[in-house]
LUMDOFI-824869 format. One line per 10 residues: number of its first residue (from 0); for each residue x, y, z of N, C-alpha, C. Coordinates in steps of 0.05 Angstrom, whole numbers, plus 5000, padded with zeros to 4 digits. Layout:
N
NUM	X Y Z X Y Z X Y Z  ... .
//
This chain:
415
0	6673 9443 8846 6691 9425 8831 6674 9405 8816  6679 9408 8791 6665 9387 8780 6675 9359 8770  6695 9364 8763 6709 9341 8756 6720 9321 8784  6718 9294 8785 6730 9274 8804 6725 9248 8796  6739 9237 8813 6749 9201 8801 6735 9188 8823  6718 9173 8814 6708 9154 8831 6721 9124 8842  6713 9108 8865 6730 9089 8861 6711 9069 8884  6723 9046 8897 6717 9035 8921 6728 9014 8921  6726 9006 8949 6746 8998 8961 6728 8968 8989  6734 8951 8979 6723 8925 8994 6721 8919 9029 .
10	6700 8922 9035 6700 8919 9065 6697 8877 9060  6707 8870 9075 6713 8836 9078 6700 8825 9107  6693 8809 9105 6676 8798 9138 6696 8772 9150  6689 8764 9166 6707 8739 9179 6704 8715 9160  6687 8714 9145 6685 8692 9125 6698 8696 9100  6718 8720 9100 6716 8727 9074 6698 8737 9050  6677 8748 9056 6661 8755 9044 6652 8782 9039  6640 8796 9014 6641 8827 9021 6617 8830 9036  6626 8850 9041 6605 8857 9065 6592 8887 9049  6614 8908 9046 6599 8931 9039 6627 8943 9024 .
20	6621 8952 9005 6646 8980 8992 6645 9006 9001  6671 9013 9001 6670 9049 9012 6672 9048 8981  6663 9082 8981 6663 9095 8958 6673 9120 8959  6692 9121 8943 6709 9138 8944 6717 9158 8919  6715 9184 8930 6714 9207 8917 6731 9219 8915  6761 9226 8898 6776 9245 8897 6776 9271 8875  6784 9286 8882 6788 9315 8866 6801 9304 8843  6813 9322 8815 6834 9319 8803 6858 9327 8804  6859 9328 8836 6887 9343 8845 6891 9324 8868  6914 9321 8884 6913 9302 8908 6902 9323 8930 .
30	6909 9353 8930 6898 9370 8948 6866 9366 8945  6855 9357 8932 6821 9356 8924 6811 9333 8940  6809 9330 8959 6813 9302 8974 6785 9314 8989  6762 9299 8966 6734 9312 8973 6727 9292 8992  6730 9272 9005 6726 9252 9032 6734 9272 9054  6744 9285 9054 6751 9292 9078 6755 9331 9083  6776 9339 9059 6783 9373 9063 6759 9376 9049  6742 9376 9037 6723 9397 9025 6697 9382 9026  6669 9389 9023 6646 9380 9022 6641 9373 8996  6625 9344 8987 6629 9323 8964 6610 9355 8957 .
40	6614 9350 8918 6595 9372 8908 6578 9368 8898  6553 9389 8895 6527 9374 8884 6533 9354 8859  6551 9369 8838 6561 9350 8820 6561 9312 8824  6581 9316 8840 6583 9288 8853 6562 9273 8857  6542 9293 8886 6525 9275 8890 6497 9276 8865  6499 9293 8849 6482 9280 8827 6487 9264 8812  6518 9264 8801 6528 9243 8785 6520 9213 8803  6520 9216 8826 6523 9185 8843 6499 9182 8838  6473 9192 8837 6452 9188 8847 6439 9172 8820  6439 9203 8795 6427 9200 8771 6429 9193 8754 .
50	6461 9200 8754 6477 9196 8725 6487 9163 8741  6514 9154 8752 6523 9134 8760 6503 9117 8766  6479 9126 8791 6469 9109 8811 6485 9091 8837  6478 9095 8847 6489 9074 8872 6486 9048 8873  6464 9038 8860 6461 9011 8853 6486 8999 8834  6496 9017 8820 6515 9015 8796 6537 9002 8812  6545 9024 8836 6565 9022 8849 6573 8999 8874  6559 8992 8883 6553 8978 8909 6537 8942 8898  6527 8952 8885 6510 8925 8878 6491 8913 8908  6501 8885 8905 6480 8883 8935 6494 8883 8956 .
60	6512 8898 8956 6523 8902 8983 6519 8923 8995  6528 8930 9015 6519 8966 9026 6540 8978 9017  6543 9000 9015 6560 9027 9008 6561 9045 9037  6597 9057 9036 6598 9071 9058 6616 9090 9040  6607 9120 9053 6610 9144 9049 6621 9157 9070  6642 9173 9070 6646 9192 9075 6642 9216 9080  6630 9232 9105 6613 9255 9108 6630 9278 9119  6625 9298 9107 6643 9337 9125 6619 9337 9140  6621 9355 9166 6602 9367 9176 6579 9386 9162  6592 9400 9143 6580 9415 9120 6564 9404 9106 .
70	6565 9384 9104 6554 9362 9081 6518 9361 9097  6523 9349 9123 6494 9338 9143 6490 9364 9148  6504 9388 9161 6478 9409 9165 6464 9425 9150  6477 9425 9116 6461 9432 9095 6443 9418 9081  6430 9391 9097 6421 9367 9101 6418 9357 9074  6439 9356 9059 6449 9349 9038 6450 9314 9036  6453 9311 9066 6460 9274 9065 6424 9275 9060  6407 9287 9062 6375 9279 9051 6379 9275 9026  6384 9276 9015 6378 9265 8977 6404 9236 8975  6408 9229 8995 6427 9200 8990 6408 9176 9003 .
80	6405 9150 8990 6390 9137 9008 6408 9119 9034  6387 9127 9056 6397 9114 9079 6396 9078 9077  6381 9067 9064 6371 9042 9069 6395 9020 9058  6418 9038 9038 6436 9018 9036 6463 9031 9037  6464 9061 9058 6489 9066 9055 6495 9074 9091  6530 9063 9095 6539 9082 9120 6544 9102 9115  6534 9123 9138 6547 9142 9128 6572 9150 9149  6599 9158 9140 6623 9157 9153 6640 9182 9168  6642 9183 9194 6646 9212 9202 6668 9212 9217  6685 9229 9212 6717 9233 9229 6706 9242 9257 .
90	6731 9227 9268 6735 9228 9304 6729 9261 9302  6749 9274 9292 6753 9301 9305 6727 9323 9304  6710 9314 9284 6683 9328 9284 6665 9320 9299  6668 9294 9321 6645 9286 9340 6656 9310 9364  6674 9328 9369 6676 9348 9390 6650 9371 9385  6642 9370 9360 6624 9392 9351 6590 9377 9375  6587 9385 9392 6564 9387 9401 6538 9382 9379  6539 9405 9367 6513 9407 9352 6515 9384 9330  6535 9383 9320 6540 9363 9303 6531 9337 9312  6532 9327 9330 6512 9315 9346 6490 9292 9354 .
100	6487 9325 9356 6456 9336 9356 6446 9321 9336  6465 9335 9319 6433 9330 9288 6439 9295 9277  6459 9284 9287 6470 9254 9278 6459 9248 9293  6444 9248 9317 6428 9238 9336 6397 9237 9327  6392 9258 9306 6365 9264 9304 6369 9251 9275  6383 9239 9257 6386 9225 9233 6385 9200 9236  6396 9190 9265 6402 9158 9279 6369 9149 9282  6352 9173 9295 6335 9164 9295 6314 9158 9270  6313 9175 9257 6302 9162 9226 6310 9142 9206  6333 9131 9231 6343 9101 9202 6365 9101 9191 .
110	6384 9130 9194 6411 9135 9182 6431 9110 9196  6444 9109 9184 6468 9093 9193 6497 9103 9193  6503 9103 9225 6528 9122 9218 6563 9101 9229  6580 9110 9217 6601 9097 9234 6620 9118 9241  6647 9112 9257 6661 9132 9260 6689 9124 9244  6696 9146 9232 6718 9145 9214 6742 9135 9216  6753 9118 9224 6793 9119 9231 6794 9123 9258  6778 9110 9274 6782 9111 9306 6809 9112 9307  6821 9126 9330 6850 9126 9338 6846 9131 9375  6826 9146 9387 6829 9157 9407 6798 9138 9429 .
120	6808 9118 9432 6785 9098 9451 6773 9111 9472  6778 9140 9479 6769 9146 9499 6739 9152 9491  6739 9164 9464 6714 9167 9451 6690 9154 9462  6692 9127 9464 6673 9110 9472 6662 9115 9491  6676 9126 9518 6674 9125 9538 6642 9154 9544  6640 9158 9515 6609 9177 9518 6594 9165 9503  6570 9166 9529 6548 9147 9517 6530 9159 9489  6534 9194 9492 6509 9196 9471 6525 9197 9441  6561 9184 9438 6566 9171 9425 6558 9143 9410  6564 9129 9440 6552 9099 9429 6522 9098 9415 .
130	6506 9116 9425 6474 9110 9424 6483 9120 9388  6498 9126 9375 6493 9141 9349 6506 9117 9332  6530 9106 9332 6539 9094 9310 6536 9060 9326  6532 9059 9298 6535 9023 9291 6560 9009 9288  6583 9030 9272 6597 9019 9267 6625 9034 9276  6647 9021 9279 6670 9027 9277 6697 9034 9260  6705 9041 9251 6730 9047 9233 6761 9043 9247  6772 9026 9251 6789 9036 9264 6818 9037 9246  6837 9058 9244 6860 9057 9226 6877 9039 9242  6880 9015 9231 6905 8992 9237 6924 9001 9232 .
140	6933 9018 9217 6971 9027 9212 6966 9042 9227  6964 9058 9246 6968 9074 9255 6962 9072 9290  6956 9048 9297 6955 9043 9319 6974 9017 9338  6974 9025 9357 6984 8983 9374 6966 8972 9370  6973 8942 9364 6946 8927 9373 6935 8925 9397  6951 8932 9416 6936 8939 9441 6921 8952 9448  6919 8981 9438 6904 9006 9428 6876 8990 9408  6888 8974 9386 6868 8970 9375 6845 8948 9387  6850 8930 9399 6850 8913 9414 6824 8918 9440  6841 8942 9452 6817 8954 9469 6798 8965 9455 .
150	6793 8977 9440 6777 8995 9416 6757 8966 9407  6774 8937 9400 6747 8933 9393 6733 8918 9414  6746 8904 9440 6734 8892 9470 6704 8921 9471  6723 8948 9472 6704 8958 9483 6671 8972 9470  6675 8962 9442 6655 8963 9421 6638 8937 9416  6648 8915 9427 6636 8896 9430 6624 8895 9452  6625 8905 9477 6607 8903 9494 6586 8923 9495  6590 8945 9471 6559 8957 9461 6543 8953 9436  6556 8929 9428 6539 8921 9404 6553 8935 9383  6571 8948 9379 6582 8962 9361 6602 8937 9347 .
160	6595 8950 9316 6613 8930 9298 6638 8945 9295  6663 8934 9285 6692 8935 9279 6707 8931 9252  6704 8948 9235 6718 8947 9215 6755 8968 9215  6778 8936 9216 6800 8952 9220 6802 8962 9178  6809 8983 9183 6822 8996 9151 6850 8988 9150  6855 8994 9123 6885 8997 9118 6905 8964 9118  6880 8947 9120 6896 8926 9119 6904 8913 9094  6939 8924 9089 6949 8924 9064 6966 8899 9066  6967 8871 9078 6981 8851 9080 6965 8827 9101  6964 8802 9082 6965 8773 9094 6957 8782 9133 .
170	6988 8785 9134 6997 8781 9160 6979 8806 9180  6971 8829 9162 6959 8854 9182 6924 8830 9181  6915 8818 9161 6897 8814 9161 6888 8787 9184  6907 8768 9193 6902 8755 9196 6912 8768 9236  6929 8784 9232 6931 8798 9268 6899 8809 9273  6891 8831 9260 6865 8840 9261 6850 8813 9258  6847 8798 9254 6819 8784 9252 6826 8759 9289  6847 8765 9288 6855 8753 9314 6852 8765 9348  6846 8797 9342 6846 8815 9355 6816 8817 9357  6805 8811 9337 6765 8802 9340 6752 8819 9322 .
180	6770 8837 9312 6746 8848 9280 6728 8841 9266  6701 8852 9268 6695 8837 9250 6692 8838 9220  6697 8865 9218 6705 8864 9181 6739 8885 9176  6745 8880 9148 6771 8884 9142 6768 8906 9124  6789 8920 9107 6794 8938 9093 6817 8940 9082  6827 8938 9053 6856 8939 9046 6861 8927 9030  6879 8920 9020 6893 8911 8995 6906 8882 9002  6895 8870 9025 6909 8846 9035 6909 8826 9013  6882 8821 9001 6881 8805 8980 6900 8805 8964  6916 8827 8956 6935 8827 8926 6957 8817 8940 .
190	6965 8814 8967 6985 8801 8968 6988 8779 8978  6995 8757 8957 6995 8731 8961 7014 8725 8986  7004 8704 9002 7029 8691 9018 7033 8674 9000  7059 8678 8998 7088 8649 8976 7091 8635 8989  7091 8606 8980 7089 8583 8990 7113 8563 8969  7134 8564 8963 7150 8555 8943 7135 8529 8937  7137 8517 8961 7132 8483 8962 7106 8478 8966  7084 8500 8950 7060 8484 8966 7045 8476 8938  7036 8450 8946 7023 8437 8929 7001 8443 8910  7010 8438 8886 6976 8440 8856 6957 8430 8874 .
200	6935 8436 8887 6913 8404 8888 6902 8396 8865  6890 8376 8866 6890 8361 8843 6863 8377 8828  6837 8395 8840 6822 8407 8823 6831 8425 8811  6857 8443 8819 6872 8471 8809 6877 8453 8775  6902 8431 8791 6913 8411 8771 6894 8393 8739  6873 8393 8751 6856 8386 8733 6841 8412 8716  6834 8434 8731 6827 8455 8710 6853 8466 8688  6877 8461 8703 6901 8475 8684 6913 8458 8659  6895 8426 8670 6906 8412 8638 6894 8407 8624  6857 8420 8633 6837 8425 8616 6847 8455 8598 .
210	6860 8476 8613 6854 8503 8605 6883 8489 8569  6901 8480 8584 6925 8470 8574 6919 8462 8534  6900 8438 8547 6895 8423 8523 6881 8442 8503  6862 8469 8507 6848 8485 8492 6875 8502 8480  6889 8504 8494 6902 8528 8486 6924 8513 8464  6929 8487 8469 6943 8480 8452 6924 8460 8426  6903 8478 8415 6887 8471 8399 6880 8434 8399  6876 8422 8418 6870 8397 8426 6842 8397 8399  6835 8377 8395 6809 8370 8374 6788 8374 8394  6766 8383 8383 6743 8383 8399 6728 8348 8413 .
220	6738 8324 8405 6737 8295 8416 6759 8293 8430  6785 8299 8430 6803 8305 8445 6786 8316 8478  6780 8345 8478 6766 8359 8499 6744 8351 8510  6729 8336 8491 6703 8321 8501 6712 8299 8519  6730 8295 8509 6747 8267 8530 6746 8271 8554  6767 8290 8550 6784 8301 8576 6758 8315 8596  6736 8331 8582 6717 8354 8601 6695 8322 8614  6693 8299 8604 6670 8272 8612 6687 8257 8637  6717 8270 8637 6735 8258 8658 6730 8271 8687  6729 8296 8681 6716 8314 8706 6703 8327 8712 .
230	6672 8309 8716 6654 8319 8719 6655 8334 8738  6667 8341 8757 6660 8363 8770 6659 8389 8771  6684 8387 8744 6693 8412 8730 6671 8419 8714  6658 8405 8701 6631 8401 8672 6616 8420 8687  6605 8397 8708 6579 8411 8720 6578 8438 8733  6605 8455 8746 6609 8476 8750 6605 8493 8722  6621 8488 8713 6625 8505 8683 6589 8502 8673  6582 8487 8668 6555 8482 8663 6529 8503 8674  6539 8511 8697 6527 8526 8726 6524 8556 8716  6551 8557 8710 6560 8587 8694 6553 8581 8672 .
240	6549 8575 8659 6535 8580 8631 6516 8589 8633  6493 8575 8650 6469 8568 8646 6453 8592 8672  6476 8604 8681 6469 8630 8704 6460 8653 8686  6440 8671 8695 6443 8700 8694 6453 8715 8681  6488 8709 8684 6506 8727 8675 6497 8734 8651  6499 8697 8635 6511 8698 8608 6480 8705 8594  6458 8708 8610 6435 8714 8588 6427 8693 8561  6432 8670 8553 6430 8652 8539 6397 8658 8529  6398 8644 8500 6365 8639 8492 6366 8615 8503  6386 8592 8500 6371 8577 8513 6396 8557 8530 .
250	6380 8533 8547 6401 8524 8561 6414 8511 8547  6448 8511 8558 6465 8476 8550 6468 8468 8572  6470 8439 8548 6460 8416 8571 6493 8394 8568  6505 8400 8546 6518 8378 8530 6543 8395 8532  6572 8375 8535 6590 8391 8532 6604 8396 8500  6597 8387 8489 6589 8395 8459 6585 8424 8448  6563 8427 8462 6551 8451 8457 6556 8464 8476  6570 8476 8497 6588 8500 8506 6616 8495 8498  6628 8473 8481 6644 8480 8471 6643 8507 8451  6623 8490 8437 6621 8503 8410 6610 8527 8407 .
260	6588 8534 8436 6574 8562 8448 6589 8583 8445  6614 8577 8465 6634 8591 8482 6654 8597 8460  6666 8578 8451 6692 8574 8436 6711 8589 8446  6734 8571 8441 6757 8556 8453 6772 8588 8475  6774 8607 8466 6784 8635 8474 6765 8641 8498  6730 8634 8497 6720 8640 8519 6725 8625 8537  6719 8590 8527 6718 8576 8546 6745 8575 8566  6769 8583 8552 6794 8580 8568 6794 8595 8594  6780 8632 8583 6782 8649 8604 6760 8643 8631  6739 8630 8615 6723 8614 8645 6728 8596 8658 .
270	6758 8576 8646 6756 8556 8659 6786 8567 8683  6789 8594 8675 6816 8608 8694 6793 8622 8713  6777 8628 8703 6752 8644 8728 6750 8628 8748  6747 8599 8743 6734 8572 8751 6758 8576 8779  6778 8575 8765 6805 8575 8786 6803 8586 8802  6802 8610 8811 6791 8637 8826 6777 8628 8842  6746 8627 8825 6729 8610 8847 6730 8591 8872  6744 8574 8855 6750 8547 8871 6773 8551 8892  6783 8574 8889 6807 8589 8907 6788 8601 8937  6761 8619 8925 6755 8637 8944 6736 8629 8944 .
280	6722 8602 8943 6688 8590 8942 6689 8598 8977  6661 8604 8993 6657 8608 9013 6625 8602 9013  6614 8585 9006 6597 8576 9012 6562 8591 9001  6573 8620 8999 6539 8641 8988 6546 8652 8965  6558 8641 8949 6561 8658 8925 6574 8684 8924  6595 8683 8940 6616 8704 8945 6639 8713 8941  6648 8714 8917 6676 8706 8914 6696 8736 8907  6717 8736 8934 6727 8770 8924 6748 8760 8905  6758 8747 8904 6780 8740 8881 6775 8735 8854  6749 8727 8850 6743 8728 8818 6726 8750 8808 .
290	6715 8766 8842 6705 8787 8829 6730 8811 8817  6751 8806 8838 6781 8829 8835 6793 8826 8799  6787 8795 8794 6793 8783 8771 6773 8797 8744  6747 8800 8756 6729 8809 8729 6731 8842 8731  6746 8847 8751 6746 8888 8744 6764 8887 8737  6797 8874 8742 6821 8873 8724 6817 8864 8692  6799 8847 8684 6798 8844 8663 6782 8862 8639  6754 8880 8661 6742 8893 8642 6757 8922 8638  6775 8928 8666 6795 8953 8655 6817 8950 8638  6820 8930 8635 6838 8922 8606 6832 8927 8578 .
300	6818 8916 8583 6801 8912 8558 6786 8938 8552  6778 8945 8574 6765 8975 8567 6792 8996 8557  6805 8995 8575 6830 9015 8577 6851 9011 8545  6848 8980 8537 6865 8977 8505 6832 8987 8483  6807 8992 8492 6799 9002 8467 6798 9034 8471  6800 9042 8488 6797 9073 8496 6829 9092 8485  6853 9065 8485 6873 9072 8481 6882 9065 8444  6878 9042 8441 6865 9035 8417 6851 9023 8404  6829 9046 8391 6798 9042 8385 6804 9022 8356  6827 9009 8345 6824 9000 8323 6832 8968 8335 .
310	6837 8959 8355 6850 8931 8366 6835 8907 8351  6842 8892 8346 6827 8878 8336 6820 8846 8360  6800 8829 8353 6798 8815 8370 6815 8783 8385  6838 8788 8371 6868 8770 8377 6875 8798 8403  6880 8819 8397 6890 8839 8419 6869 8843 8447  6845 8840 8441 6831 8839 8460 6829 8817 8480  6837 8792 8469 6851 8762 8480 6867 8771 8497  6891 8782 8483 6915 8781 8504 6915 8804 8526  6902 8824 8519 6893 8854 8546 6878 8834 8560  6858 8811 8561 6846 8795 8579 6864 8784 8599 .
320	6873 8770 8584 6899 8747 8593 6907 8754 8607  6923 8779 8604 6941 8793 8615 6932 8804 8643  6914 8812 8630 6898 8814 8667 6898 8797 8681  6884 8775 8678 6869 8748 8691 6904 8737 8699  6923 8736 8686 6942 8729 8695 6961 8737 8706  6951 8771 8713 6973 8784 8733 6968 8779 8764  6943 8757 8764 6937 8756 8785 6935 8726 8795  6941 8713 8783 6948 8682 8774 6962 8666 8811  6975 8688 8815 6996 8676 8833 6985 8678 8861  6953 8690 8856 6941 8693 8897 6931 8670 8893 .
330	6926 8658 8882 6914 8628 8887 6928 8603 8884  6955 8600 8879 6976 8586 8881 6997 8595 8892  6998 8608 8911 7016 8612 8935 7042 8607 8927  7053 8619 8903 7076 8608 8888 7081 8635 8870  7111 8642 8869 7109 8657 8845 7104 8663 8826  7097 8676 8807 7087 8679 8791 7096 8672 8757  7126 8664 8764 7145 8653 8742 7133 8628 8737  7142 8616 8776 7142 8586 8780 7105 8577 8769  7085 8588 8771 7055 8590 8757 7053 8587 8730  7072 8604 8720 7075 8610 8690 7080 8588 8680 .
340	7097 8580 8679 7114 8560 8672 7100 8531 8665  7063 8528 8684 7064 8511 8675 7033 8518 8654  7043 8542 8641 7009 8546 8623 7024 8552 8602  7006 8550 8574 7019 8555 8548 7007 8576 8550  7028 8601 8552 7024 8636 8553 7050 8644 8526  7038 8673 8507 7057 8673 8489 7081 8695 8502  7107 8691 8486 7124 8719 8500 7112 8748 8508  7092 8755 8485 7082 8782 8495 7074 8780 8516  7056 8766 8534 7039 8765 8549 7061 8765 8580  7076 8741 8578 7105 8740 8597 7116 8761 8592 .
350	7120 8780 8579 7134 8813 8570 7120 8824 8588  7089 8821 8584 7071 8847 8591 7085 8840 8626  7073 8815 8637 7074 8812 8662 7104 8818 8680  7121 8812 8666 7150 8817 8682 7158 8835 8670  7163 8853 8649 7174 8867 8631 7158 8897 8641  7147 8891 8634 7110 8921 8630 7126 8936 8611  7134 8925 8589 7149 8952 8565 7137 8956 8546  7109 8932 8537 7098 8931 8511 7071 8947 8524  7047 8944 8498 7030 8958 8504 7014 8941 8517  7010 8918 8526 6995 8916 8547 7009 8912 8572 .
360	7033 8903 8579 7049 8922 8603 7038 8941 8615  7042 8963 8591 7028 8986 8605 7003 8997 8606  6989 8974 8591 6956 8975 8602 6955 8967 8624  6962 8943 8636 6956 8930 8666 6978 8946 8687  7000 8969 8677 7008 8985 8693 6992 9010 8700  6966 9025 8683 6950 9040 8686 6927 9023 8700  6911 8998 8696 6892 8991 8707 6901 8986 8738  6921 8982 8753 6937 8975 8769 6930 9010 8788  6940 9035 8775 6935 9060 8787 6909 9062 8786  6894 9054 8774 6863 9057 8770 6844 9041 8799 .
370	6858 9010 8791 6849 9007 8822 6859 9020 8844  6880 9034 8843 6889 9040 8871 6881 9074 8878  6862 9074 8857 6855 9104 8856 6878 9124 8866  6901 9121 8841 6923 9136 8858 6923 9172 8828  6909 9189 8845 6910 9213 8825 6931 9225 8823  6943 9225 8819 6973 9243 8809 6978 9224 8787  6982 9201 8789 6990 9181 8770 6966 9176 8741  6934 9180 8763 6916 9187 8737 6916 9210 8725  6918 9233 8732 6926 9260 8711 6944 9253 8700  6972 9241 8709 6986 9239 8675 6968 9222 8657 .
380	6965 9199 8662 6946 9182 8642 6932 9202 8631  6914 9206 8634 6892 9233 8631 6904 9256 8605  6928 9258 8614 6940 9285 8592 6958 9267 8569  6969 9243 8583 6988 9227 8559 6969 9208 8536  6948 9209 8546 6926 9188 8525 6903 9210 8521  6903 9241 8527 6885 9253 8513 6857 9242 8527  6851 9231 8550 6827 9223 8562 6821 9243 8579  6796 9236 8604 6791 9253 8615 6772 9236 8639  6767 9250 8668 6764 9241 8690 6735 9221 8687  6721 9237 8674 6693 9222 8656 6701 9194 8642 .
390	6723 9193 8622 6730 9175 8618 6735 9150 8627  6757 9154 8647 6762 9139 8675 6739 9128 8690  6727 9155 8698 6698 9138 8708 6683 9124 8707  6669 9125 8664 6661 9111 8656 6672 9085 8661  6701 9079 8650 6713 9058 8653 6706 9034 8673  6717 9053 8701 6714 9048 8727 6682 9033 8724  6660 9048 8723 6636 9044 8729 6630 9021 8716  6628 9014 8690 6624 8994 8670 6632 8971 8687  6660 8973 8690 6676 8947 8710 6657 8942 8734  6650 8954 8746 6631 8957 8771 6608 8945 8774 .
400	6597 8955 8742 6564 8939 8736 6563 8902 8734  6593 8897 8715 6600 8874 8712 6610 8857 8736  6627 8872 8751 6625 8852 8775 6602 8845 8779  6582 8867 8794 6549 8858 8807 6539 8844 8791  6537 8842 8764 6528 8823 8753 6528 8795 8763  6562 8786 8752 6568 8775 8760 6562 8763 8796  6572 8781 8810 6570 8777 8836 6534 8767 8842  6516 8778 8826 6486 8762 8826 6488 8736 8812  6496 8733 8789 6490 8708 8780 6504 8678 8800  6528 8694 8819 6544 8665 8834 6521 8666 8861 .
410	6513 8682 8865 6490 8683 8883 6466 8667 8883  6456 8669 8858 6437 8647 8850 6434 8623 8849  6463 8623 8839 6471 8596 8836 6483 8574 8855  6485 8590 8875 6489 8586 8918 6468 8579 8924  6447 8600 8918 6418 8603 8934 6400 8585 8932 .
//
């Protein structure tokens, strides 16, 4: 098989912080479900290696993979590097003896292995199990927490780590982390807990009547005013300028000059980044909410020029926006109307977000299946826009590089 969609998927630590991405491989069929029914193909693993790279994909976090038995005894997992990946193996293939064997003789050279979607704790109860994996998998939907509970008591008393999957809600995330996990998996992040009545604080409140005044073409002494009022906001924004990311010839020092650097369209969308940040700051330059924020925005934007190559740069504004603001509402614990309501956003953009009828609707309705790596839904895309799995990928990948970017320059600027 040559064709497949790449994707990954956020492992989270007790701090909130990433820890490592799975990486994830599907067919262009949902029967193609190369994680698990079939062995990944050389294709794949050359594309990961040569063409993509793993560095592309993972950045500085670790990467966890998915392994068939097929895969290790054609010692195929040799051309992947061990030093920054798990590698991930279903319960039902540790019955294979020999299989083993040879995960025993890979443990010893440095491999790193975990076990896939624990469900059955008795597992543990063999030692020349424990002696092999580091880590845990355990599927949370699909278990009690009692079940899960014992699974991780009894992995903790061998040094074994605990990542529950599947945690697709607030509430699964915060039972698992109560139960003693120590890392997460899932889509918990996209869903906000709503809070009708819970308070602007006054830094949210202060970036939104900075973002406010740009958008409603304030004078540039107007904004100098307002940005000398909060310095705390300056000197952040200042931080990011003057990081990595942006590659500058040279520094700013003056808010003058990242006005005038940036101008008014950039500076707005950094000072909504800022928001994010200041939502998911955790202390090392870690932030999964503004990184979720910079892959929603570059598959927009990628996805309206791939869709159309003639957009001009007013349209590439609002495929941003539109992103950055479908997600507006995890950091104000408030609906997403009641959010709206207090930013100057135009009707299209309020269309795209509650409507999805115009064309960026249904750009952030495709980037939406894109993160959720859902294939049935990408083959139609695929046949209705004349694209192709390469395409997607690219997409995908580009977004990928830009997070790590990113995700290094907030690093630096911690460190």
């Amino acid at each position: 098989m040559d064709a497949f969609y790449i994707a990954r998927q956020s492992v989270i630590d007790r701090k909130n912080r990433i820890f490592a991405y799975e990486i994830l491989f599907r067919g262009k069929t949902p029967q193609e479900e190369m994680d698990k029914g079939t062995l990944m193909s050389a294709t794949a693993i050359n594309n990961l290696i040569n063409v993509i790279g793993i560095e592309n994909v993972i950045g500085l976090h670790y990467g966890i993979i998915k392994l068939t038995p097929l895969f290790i005894e054609r010692k195929l997992i040799d051309a992947l590097p061990k030093e920054r990946l798990i590698f991930s193996i279903f319960e039902e293939h540790l019955e294979d003896r020999s299989l083993v064997e040879t995960l025993k003789s890979y443990k010893n050279e440095g491999y790193c292995f975990a076990i896939n979607d624990l469900k059955n704790e008795r597992l543990l109860q063999k030692q020349e199990i424990i002696d092999i994996f580091k880590y845990i998998k355990i599927d949370y939907a699909e278990l009690e927490p009692e079940t899960v509970e014992t699974i991780i008591e009894t992995a903790k008393t061998h040094g074994i780590k605990t990542i529950c999957t599947k945690i697709e809600k607030r509430k699964d995330h915060a039972e698992a982390e109560a139960l003693g996990s120590d890392y997460f998996q899932g889509y918990f992040f996209k869903e906000p807990e709503v809070m009708k009545e819970y308070p602007i604080r006054a830094e949210k409140g202060s970036i939104l009547f900075l973002w406010n005044l740009i958008r409603n073409d304030a004078s540039i002494d107007e904004l100098m005013k307002a940005f000398e009022r909060e310095h705390t906001i300056t000197i952040q924004l200042l931080r990011f300028i003057n990081s990595p990311f942006f590659s500058l010839r040279q520094t700013v020092t003056s808010i003058r000059q990242f006005i005038t650097l940036l101008g008014r369209n950039q500076l707005s969308q950094w000072l909504l980044v800022m928001l994010f940040a200041e939502e998911s700051q955790c202390g090392n330059g870690n932030h999964p909410l503004v990184l979720m924020v910079i892959n929603r925005t570059e598959l927009m934007t990628g996805l309206l020029k791939l869709i159309k190559p003639d957009a001009d740069k007013s349209e590439y504004e609002t495929a941003y926006l539109t992103g950055m603001l479908s997600l507006i509402h995890l950091i104000f614990h408030r609906p997403p109307r009641d959010i709206l309501h207090h930013l100057h956003i135009s009707g299209e953009i309020e269309e795209a977000l509650f409507e999805g009828d115009n064309l960026y609707g249904e750009i952030l309705g495709i980037t939406r299946i894109i993160e959720n790596n859902d294939i049935e839904k990408l083959d139609e895309i695929v046949l209705k826009y004349n694209l192709s799995s390469e395409k997607i990928n690219t997409l995908a990948i580009e977004a990928m590089k830009k997070i790590n970017a990113f995700d290094e320059a907030l690093r630096s600027l911690n460190g």
